[in-house]
C-alpha positions in Angstrom: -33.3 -6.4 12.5 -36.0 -4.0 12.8 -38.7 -3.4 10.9 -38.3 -0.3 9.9 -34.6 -1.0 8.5 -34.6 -2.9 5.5 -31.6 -4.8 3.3 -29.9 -2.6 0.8 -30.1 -4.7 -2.7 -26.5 -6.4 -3.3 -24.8 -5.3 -6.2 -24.4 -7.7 -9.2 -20.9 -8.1 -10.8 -21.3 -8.1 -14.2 -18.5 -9.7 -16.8 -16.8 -7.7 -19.2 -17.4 -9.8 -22.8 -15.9 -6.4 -24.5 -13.1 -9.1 -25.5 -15.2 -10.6 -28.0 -14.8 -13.7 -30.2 -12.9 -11.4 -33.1 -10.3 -11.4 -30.0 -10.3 -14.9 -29.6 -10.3 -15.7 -33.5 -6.9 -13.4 -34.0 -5.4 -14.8 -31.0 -6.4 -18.5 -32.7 -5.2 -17.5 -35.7 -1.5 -16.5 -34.4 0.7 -19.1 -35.3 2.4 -21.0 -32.2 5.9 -21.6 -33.4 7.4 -25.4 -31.9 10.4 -25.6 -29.7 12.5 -26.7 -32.9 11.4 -23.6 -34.8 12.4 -20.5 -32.1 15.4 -19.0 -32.7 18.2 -19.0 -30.2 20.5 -15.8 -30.0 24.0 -17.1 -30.9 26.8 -15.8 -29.0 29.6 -13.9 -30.6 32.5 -15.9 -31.8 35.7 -15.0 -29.7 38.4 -13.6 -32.5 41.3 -15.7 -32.9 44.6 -15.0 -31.8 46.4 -14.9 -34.1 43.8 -13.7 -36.9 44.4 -15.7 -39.9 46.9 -17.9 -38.7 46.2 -21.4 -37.5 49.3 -22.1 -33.7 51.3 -24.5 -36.1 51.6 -21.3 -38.7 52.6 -19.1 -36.0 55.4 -22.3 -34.7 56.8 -21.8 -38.6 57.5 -18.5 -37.8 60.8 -17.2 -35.9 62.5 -13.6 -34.9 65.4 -12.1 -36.2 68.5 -10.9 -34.5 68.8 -7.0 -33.3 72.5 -7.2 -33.3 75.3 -5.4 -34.1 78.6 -3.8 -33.0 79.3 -2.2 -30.2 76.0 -2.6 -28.3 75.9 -1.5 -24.5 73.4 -4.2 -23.9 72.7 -7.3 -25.7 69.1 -9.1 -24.1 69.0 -12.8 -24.3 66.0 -14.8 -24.1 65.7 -18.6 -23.9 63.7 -18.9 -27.5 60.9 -16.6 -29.4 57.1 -17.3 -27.4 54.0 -17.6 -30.0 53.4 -14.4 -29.6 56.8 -12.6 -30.3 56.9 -14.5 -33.2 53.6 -13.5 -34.7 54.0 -9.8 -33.9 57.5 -10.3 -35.2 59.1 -8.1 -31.9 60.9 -9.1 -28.5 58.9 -9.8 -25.4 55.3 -9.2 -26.8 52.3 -9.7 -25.3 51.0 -9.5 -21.4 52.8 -12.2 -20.4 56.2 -10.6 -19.7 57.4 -8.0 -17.8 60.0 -6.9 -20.1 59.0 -3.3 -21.3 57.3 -2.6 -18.0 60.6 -3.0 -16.4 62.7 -0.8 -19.0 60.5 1.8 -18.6 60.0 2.2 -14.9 64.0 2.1 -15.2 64.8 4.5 -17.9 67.5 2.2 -19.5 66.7 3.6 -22.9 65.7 6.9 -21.7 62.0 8.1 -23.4 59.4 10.7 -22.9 56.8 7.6 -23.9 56.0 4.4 -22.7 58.0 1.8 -24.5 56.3 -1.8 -25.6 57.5 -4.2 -28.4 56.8 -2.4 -31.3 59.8 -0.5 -29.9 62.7 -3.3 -30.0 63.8 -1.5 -33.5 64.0 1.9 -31.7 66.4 0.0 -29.1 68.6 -1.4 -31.8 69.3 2.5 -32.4 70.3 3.2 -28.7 72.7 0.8 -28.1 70.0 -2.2 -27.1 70.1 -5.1 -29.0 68.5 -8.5 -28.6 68.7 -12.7 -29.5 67.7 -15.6 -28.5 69.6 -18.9 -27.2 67.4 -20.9 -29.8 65.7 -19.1 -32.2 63.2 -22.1 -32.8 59.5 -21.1 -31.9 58.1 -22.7 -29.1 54.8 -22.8 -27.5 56.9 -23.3 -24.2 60.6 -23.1 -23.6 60.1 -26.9 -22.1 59.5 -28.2 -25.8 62.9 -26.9 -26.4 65.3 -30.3 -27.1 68.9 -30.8 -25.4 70.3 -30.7 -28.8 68.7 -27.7 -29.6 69.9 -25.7 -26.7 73.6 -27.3 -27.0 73.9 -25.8 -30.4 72.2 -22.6 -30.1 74.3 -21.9 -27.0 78.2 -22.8 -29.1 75.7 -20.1 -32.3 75.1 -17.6 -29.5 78.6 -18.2 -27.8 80.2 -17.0 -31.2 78.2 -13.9 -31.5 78.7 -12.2 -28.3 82.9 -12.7 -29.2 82.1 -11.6 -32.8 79.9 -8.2 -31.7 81.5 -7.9 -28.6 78.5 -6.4 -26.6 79.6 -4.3 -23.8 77.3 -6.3 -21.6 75.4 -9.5 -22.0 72.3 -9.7 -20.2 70.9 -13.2 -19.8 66.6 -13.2 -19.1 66.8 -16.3 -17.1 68.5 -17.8 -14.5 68.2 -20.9 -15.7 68.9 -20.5 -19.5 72.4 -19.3 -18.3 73.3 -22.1 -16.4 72.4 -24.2 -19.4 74.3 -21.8 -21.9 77.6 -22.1 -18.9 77.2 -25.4 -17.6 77.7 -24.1 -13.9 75.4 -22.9 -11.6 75.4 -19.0 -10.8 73.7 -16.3 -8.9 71.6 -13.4 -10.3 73.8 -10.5 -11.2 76.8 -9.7 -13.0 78.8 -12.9 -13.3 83.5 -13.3 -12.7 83.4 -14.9 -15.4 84.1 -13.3 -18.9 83.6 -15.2 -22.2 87.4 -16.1 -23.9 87.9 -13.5 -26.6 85.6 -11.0 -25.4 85.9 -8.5 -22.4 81.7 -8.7 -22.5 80.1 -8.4 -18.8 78.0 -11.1 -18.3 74.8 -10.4 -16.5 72.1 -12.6 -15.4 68.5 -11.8 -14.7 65.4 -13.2 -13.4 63.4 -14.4 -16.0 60.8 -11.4 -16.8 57.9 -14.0 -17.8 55.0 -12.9 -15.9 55.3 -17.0 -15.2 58.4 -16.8 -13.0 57.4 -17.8 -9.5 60.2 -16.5 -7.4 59.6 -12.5 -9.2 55.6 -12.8 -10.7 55.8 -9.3 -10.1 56.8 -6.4 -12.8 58.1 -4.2 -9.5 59.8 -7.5 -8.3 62.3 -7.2 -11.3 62.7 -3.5 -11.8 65.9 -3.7 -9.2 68.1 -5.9 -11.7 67.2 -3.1 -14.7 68.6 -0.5 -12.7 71.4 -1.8 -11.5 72.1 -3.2 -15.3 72.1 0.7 -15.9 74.1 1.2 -13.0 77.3 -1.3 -14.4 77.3 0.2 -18.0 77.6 3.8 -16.6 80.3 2.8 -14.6 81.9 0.7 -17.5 81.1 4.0 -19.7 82.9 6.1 -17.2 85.6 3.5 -16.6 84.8 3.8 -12.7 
């Protein structure tokens, strides 16, 4: 370095005390809540199902027949589910595929969408509906032999005392139980003795039914339900 040049002076950093000891007294003063004391956000409770009603209330519960005389279609399920019985109407709840199916059909003809609330409305049209036990079950597996013997000879006696014009069985396998014979889906030879009834038999419409899980998969045997009781009503 020459003579002539000399160091600039280095600049001092000087420390900012502007946070002065009132800043550390308030911040000492705070009060430092323990781990036992902070309050944990509690997570909403999930409403019940069934509102008031405890499952075994709901079991207590059944569903009255939608029956009468001279029906075009009576609908027969295996046994009421929990939630048909605590709405107290046929095929509630997202589970089934019923009232998809009717209305993508038209077999009670509407400018709305149908859904359970609806099974009354039916009743009016010429659709009525039963059960082969009407015993409340959380699944139709909980349903005893006994049970379905004698709600099949109950339900045998109503379709001969109404005499539906068609009886549509909503299961494949809760026919063959009501028969005692295996069958194929469709309308069935057979005819009850005492009643000229058509006897047709469905896929089960439970959203649970692994050969149809589909709502489009089951449409087919609604339509051509509606295709039989024209031709009946026409006498074709």
């Amino acid at each position: 370095m020459s003579g002539s040049e000399q160091e600039s002076p280095r600049k001092r950093t000087r420390l900012d005390y502007s946070a002065s000891t009132s800043d550390v007294n308030n911040a000492a003063s705070s009060p430092v809540k323990s781990p036992s004391k902070i309050s944990k956000s509690k997570s909403p409770k999930k409403p019940r199902k069934f509102g008031d009603l405890s499952e075994e209330d709901v079991l207590e519960k059944s569903l009255p027949d939608l029956i009468r005389e001279g029906l075009d279609v009576l609908f027969i399920g295996i046994n009421p589910s929990l939630d048909a019985a605590y709405v107290g109407h046929y095929y509630a709840g997202n589970s089934n595929h019923f009232w998809a199916c009717m209305n993508e059909s038209q077999l009670v003809p509407s400018d709305r969408p149908l859904s359970d609330v609806d099974d009354d409305y039916c009743l009016s049209k010429g659709i009525g509906f039963s059960c082969l036990v009407s015993k409340t079950t959380r699944a139709a597996i909980d349903l005893t032999k006994e049970e379905m013997k004698k709600g099949a000879e109950q339900l045998r006696e109503k379709i001969i005392k109404y005499k539906p014009k068609i009886a549509c069985f909503n299961g494949k396998g809760m026919y063959e139980l009501f028969s005692g014979k295996k069958c194929s889906l469709g309308e069935q030879e057979d005819r009850l003795p005492d009643a000229e009834t058509v006897i047709y038999v469905m896929p089960s419409t439970s959203a649970r039914a692994a050969s149809f899980p589909r709502a489009s998969d089951k449409v087919k045997f609604f339509t051509e339900l509606k295709q039989i009781l024209k031709r009946m009503k026409e006498g074709t």
